[in-house]
N, C-alpha and C positions, 0 to 999 in steps of 0.2 A: 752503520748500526753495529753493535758489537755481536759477536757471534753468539758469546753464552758462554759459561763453563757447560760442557759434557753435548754441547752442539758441532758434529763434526763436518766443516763443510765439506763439498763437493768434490774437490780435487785441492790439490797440492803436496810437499812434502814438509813434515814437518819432525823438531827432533822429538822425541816422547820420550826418553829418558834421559836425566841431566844428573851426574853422578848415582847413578846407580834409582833416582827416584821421580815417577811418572811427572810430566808436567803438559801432556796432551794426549789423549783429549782433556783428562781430568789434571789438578796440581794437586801433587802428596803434600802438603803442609805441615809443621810442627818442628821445633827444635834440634833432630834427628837429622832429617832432610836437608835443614839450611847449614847443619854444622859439616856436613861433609861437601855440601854444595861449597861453601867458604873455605874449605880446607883443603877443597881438592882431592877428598877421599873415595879411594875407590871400597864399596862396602863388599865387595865380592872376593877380592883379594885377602882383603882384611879378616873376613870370615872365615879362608882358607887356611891362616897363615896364624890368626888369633891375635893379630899386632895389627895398629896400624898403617896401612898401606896406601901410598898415593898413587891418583892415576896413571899410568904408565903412556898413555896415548901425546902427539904432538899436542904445540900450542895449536893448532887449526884444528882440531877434532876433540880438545882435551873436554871430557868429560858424559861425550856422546855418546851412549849407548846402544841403544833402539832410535830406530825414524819409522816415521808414521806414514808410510802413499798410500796411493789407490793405485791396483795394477787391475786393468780388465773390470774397472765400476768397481771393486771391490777395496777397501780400505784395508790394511795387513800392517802389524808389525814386523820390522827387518831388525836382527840385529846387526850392528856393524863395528862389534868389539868379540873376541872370543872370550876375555876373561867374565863378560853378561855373564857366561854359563855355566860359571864356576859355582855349580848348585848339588853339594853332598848328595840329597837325595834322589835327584835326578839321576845323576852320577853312579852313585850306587845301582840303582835300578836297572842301569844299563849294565854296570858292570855284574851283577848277578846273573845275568841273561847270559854273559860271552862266558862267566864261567862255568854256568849251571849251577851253582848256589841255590838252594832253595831258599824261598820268600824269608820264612821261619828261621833260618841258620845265622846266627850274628856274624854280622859282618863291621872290621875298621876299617874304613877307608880314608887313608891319611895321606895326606899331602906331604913330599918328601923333603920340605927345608924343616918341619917339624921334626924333625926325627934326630935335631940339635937339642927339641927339649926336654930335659932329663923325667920330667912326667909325662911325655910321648913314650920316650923307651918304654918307662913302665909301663905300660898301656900294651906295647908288643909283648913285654916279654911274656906278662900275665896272659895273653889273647893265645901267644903261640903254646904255652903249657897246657891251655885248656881246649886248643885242640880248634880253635875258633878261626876262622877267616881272616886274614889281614893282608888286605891289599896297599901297598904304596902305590903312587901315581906321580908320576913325573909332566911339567906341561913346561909351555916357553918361561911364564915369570913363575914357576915354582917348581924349581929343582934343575929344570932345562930343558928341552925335549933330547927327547932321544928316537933312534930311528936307523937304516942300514946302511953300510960304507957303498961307495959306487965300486964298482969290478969293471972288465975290459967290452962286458958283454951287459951290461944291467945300472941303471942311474941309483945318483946318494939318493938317498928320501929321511923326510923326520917325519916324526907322529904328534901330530897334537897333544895328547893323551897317550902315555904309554901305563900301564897298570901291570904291578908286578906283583906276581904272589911270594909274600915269605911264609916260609915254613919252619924256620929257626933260626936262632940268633947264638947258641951256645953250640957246641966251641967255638964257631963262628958264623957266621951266615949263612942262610944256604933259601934259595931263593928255587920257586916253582915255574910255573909258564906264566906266560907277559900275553898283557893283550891289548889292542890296537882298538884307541877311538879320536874320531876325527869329527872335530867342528867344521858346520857350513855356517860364515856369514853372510853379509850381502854388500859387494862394492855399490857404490852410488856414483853417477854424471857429477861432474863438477867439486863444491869443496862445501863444508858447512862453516867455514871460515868466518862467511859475515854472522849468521847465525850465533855462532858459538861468541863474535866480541860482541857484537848486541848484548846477550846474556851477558856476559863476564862484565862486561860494563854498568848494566844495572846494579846487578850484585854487589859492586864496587862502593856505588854510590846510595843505594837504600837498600842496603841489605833487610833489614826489618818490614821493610814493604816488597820484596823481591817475591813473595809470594800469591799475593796480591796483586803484584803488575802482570805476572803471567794469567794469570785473568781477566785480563783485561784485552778491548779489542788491540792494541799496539800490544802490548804483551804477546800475545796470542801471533800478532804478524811476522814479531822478531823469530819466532822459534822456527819460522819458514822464509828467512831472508834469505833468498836466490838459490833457496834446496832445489836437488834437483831430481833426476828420477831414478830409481836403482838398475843397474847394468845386469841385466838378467841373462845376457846370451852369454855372456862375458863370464861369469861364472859358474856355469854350466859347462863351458868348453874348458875352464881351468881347473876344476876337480873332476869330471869323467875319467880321467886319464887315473887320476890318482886312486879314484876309486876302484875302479878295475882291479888296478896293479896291487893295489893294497888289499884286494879282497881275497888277491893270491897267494898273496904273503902269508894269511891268515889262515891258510891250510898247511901248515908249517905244522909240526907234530909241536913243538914246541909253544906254539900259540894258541890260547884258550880261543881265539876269535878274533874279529874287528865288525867293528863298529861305526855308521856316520850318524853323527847326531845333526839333524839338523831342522829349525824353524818350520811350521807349518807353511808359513809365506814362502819359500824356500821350496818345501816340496810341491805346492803348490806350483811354482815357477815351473818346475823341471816336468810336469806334464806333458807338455807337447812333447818334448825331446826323449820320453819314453812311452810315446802313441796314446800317453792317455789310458796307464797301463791298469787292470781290474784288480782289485784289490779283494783279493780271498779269506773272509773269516777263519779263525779257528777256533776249537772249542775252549784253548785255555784263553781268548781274547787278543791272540796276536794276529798276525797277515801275514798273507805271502803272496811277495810281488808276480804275476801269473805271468806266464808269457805267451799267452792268448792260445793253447793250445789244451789247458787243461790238465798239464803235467806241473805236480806238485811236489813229485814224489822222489827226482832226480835232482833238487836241488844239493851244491857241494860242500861240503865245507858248514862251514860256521859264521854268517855274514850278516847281519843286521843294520834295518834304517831304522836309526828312532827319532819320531819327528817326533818335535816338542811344541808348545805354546803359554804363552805369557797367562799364569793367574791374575787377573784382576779383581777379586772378589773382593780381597781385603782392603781395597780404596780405602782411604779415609783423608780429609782435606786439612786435619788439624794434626795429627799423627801419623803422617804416612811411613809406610815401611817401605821395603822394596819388595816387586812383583816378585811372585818364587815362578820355578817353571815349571810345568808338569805335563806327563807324557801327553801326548795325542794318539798316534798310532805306533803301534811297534811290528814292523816289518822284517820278514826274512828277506832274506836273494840270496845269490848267487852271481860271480864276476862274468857266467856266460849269459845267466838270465837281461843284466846288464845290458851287455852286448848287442844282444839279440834285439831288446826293446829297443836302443837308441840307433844301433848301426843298419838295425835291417828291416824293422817291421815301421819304425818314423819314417822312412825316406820310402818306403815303400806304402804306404797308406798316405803320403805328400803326392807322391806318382799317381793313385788309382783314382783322383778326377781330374788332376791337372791343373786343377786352380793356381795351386802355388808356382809352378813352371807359368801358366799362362798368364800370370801378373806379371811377370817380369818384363815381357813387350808391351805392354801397357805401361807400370812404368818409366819403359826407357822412350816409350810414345812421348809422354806429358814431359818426361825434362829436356826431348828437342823440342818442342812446342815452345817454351822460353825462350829458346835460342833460336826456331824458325816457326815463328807461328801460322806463316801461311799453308803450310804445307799438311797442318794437323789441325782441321778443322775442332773447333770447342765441343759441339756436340755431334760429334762424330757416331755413327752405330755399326758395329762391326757388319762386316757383311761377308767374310771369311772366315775360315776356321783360323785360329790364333797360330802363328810357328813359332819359333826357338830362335830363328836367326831372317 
């Protein structure tokens, strides 16, 4: 029986964005959508750049933006391309925050290969006469990243997002404090390989109906052939590190701040790994990550999480556009606040019932039971207190 358009089953992973536009739960439809789906265009780059631009990703993921699972009963989009986020306003909004900008104050925030087009310049020169904000930004496909040499004592690093202030361009440049923001995406088990030639292959062959087939239940399977589930621990252990380090970086007198931007699915994930940490209102509508002791007032520095989440409102099956992103919550911390959540009070509230220790001779019970089942009775009932070894 076919699922439905806008019926989301139970479990599986599936892709939800195909060049830049929704195709699960719901399909963006219209002209727009199939012309960059057929050409290969990425609409985010292109936005940035004002030209053109094709997807940058392999043959085995080309075009995959967002995947769809369920983590914990819970359905989430992941994004699994950084250039998804290439969203001015978003962008902006974060960058306001690390420089103190106020809401009201114009701000340009320009992507730095533009700054070849001779109506870009114009745009600075006017901006810097009149006194106006003008941030550059540098990433991997627009402009390059940029980021710190490694020394005998301290590692290279890039920045995702590096954002620089100019201040003038007569007699020559002269550029203000830079600030640091970092995309979280989400690595995924296995490859979207079969998925993505399913797709491509369709397209190939009815294009005109390609829209329509992903509506359909075979439609709808391809976009989840042999997905598989997102690497959550896996990710968390590969930017904790950087987060830290970069939040230190970012007390740099020369550094307006840093920033991570990242998916509500995302911060969602990293829960456990910082105890499940309480989230403190403020009165202009931000947060601050606590550290369970009630001290808000010691935070250092300049450090912000800004979790984001995918607009779906503008849906349309005949016209679709692509999802914009906008804020969810915006977070302070701090690199010891950090710390403190994942290195001391996680492993320390894992410790104060033991559960998690006392599984582990339970699982290593059941996979000798495979290999000697007499000895581990099936419905065994502890009759001991549990040990370690």
């Amino acid at each position: 029986m076919s699922t439905g358009e806008g019926v989301i089953p139970e479990a599986g992973s599936y892709v939800a964005e195909y060049f830049g536009y929704q195709v699960y739960p719901n399909v963006a439809g219209g002209p727009e959508a199939l012309d960059a789906q057929q050409t290969g265009c990425c609409p985010f780059l292109s936005m940035a750049t004002g030209e053109a631009r094709e997807c940058v990703k392999g043959e085995t993921s080309r075009g995959v933006c967002t995947v769809s699972s369920v983590v914990d009963e819970v359905r989430e989009d992941w994004l699994v391309c950084p250039n998804r986020a290439i969203d001015p306003t978003f962008m902006g909004q974060a960058a306001r925050r690390l420089f103190g900008y106020a809401e009201a104050a114009t701000l340009h925030f320009i992507a730095a290969p533009t700054l070849s087009d001779p109506e870009t310049r114009e745009i600075v020169k006017d901006a810097v006469a009149k006194a106006e904000h003008v941030l550059v930004y540098f990433q991997e496909k627009l402009g390059g990243e940029l980021g710190i040499s490694k020394t005998s004592v301290s590692p290279e690093f890039s920045f995702d997002w590096t954002l620089v202030e100019v201040l003038g361009v007569f007699p020559e440049l002269s550029l203000g404090r830079f600030g640091i923001l970092e995309l979280q995406t989400m690595d995924f088990h296995g490859s979207y390989r079969h998925a993505v030639s399913l797709m491509r292959s369709e397209l190939e062959i009815n294009p005109d109906g390609f829209h329509e087939y992903l509506r359909t239940e075979e439609g709808r399977s391809s976009l989840s052939e042999k997905m598989e589930t997102p690497n959550l621990s896996n990710v968390f252990k590969r930017t904790f590190y950087q987060m830290v380090y970069k939040f230190q970086l970012a007390g740099h007198s020369n550094c307006a701040g840093g920033g991570f931007a990242v998916p509500r699915s995302v911060w969602t994930s990293w829960a456990r790994h910082l105890a499940n940490p309480s989230l403190l209102e403020q009165r202009d509508g931000t947060f601050v990550l606590g550290r369970g002791d009630g001290d808000t007032e010691s935070l250092e520095g300049n450090s912000w999480i800004f979790v984001f989440e995918l607009d779906k409102s503008n849906y349309s099956r005949n016209s679709g556009t692509p999802n914009v992103i906008r804020p969810w919550r915006v977070i302070k911390t701090d690199a010891e606040t950090l710390i403190q959540m994942a290195l001391r009070e996680s492993p320390a509230q894992a410790l104060a019932d033991g559960s998690p220790i006392f599984s582990v001779t339970e699982r290593a019970r059941q996979k000798i039971r495979r290999h000697w089942p007499a000895v581990v009775p099936r419905n065994r009932r502890r009759s001991q207190g549990p040990t370690l070894f």
